[in-house]
C-alpha positions as CSV (number, residue, x, y, z in Angstrom):
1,X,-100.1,-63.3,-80.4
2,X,-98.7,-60.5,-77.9
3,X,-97.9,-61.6,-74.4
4,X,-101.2,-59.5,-73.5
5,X,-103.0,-61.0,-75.7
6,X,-101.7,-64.2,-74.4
7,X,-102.5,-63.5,-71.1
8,X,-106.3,-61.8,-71.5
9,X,-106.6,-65.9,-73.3
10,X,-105.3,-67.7,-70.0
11,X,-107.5,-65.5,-67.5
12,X,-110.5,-65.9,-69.7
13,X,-110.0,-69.1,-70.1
14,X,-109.3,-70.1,-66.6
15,X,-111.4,-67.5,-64.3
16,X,-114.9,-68.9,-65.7
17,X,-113.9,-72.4,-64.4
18,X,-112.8,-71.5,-61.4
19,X,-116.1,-69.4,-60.8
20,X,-117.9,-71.7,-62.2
21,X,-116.5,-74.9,-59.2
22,X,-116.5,-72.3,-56.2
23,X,-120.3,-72.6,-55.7
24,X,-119.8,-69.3,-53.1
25,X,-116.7,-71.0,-51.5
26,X,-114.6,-68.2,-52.3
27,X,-114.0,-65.8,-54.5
28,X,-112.1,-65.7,-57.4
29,X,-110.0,-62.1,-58.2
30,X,-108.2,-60.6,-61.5
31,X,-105.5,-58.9,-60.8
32,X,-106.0,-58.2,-56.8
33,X,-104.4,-55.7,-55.0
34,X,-102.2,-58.1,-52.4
35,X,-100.0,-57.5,-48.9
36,X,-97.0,-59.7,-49.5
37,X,-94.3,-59.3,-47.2
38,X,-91.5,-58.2,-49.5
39,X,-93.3,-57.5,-52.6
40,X,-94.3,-53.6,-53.2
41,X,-97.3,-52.7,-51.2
42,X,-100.5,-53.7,-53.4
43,X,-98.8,-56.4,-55.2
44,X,-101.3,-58.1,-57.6
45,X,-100.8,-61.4,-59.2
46,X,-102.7,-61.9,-62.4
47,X,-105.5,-64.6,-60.8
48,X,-106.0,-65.5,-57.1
49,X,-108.7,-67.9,-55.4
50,X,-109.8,-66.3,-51.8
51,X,-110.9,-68.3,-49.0
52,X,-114.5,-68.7,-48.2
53,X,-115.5,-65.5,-46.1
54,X,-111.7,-63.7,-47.0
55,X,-112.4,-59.7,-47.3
56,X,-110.4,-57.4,-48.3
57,X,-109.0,-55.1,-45.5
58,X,-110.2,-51.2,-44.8
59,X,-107.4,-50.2,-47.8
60,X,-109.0,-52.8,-50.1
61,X,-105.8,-55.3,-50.6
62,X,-106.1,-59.0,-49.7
63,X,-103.9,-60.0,-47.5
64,X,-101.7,-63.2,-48.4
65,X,-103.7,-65.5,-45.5
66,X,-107.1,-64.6,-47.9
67,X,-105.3,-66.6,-50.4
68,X,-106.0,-70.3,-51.2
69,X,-104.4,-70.7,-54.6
70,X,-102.6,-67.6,-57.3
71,X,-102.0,-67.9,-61.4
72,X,-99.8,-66.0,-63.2
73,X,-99.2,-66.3,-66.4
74,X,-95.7,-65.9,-67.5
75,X,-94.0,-63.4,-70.1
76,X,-92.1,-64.5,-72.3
77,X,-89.4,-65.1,-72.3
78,X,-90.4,-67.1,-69.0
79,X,-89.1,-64.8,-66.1
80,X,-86.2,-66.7,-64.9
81,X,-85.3,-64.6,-61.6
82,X,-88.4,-63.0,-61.4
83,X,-90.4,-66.4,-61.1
84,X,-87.8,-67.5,-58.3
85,X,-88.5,-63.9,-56.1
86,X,-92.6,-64.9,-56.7
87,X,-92.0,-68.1,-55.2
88,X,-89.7,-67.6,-52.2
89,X,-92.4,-64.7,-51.5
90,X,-95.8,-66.7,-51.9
91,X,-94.2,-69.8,-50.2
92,X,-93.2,-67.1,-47.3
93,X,-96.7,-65.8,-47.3
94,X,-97.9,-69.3,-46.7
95,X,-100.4,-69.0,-50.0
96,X,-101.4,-73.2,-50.3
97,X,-100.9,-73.1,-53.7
98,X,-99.1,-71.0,-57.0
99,X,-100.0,-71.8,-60.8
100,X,-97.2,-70.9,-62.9
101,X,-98.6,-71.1,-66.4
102,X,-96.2,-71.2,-69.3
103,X,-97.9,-70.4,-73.1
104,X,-94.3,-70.6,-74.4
105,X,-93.7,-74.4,-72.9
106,X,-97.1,-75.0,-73.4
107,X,-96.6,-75.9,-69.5
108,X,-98.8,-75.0,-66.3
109,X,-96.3,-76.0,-63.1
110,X,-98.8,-76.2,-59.9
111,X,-96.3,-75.6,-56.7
112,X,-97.9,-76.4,-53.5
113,X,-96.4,-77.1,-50.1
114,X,-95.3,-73.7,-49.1
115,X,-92.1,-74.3,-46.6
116,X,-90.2,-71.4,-44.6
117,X,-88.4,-69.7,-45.0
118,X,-89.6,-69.6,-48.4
119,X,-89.7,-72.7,-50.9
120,X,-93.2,-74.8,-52.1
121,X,-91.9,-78.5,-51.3
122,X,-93.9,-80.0,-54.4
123,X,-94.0,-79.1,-58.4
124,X,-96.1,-80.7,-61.0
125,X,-95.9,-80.2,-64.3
126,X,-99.2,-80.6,-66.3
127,X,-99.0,-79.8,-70.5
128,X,-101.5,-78.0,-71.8
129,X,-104.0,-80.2,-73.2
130,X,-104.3,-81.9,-69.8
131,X,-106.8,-81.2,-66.6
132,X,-105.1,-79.3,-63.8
133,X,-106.0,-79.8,-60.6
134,X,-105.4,-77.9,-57.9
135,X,-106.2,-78.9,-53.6
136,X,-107.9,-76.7,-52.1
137,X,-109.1,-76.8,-48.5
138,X,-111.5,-79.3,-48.6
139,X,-112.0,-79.2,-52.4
140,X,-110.3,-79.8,-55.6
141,X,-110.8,-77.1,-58.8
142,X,-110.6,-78.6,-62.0
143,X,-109.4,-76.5,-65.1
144,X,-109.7,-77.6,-68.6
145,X,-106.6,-76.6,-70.3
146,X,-106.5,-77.4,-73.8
147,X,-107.9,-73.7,-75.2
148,X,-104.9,-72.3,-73.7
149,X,-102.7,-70.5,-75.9
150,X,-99.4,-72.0,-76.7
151,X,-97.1,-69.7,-78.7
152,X,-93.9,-72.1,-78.4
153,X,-90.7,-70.5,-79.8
154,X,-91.0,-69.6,-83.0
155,X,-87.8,-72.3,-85.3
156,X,-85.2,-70.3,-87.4
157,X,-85.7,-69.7,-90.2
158,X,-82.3,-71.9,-92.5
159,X,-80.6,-69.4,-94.8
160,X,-80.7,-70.1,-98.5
161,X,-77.9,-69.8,-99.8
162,X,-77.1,-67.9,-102.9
């Protein structure tokens, strides 16, 4: 499966569930068009929870305080660097809480507790197969994660020799 194709699996997997719990608390978004300071302008992570009465400003981005909770779903291979600049700039942003999920470590890591100047103080590491759960203000969304694709690293192949 492509990394696309991996990722249309994850939001469609994930985005009716989350709908599905908010019961008009919120919004969830695909791919928003987000204000993070230090990001490009328009910055849009692949999933994000608003909170309850969050609107999008005159130029139609969210700003980072609309945010309650963000998914992305990684490439692989996982990001390494990348991952690190998403999380020093949500944790900055203040955004309560950012779902890394992992098809190639068949891994979701939750990261809440954004600090300044820009670390989440907690991580938890839930394999897919498990219920993730992530805190929101004054509620907890509940996502079923055993459809989600794992495409762990494919073994070598041994050589035959002739």
């Amino acid at each position: 499966m492509t990394a696309g194709g991996r990722r249309r699996q994850v939001l469609g997997g994930t985005e009716p569930q989350i709908t599905a719990q908010l019961g008009g608390q919120g919004e969830v978004l695909r791919d928003p068009a987000v204000d993070l300071p230090g990001a490009p302008p328009g910055y849009a992570p692949d999933l994000a929870v608003t909170a309850p009465g969050a609107a999008p400003g005159g130029d139609g981005r969210w700003a980072a305080t609309d945010l309650e909770a963000v998914l992305d779903v990684l490439p692989r291979p996982a990001p390494g660097p990348d991952l690190a600049r998403l999380l020093r700039l949500y944790a900055a942003s203040g955004v309560p809480v950012y779902v890394a999920v992992d098809p190639a470590g068949a891994v979701c890591t939750v990261h809440t507790d954004p600090q300044r100047p820009g670390a989440y103080h907690l991580a938890e590491k839930v394999p897919f197969g498990e219920d993730l759960h992530l805190q929101l203000a004054g509620r907890t969304l509940v996502i079923d994660t055993a459809g989600l694709p794992a495409d762990p690293a494919r073994p070598t192949r041994a050589r035959r020799r002739g």
